[in-house]
N, C-alpha and C positions, 0 to 999 in steps of 0.2 A: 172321825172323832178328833185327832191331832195332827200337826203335820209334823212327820218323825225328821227326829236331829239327835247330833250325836253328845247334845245337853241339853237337858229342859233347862228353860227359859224361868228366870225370875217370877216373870207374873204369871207362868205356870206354876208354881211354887208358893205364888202370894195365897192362890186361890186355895187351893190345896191346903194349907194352913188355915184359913178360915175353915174349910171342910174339917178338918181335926176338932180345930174349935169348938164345934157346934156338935159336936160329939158328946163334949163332957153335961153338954143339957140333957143325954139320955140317963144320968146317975140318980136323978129323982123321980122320973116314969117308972113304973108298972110294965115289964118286958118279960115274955117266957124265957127259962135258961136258954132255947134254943137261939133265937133273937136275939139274947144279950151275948150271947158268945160268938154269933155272926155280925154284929155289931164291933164289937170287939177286933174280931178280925180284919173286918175293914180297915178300922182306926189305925190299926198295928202296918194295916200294907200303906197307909197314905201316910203315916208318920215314915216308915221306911223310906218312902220316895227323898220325900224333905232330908232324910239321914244322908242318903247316900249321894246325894246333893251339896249336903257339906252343911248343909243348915239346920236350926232346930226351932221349934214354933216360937214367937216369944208371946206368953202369956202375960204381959204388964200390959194393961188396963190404958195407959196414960200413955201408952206409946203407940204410934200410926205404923207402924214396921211389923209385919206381921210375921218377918223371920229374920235371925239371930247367926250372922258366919257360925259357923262352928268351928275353933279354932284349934281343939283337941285333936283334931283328925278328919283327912279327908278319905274317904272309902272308897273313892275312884282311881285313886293313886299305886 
């Protein structure tokens, strides 16, 4: 699946943020609670990755950067 390192890589990270992304298109479907809450969980563990990465998605529209330092805090540290 990856080849392990002892940091994920940026465009590991890019991806993974678009992955989150395309998440909030399930908030207008039709999903049983069971599905929406395993949905949910996903989002929660690949927003995690990006967290503990140090970055957080950027949802601005106009910008080509699909992640944001996060400058508040690193959780690797």
């Amino acid at each position: 699946m990856s080849n392990l390192a002892d940091k994920t890589e940026y465009r590991a990270l890019s991806i993974i943020a678009r992955m989150v992304k395309e998440f909030e298109r399930l908030h207008y479907l039709d999903m049983t609670k069971a599905d929406d809450w395993d949905a949910c969980q996903a989002r929660n563990l690949l927003q995690g990755i990006i967290e503990t990465s140090g970055y957080q998605v950027n949802y601005d529209r106009n910008s080509n950067k699909p992640l944001l330092k996060n400058h508040k805090h690193d959780l690797r540290k």
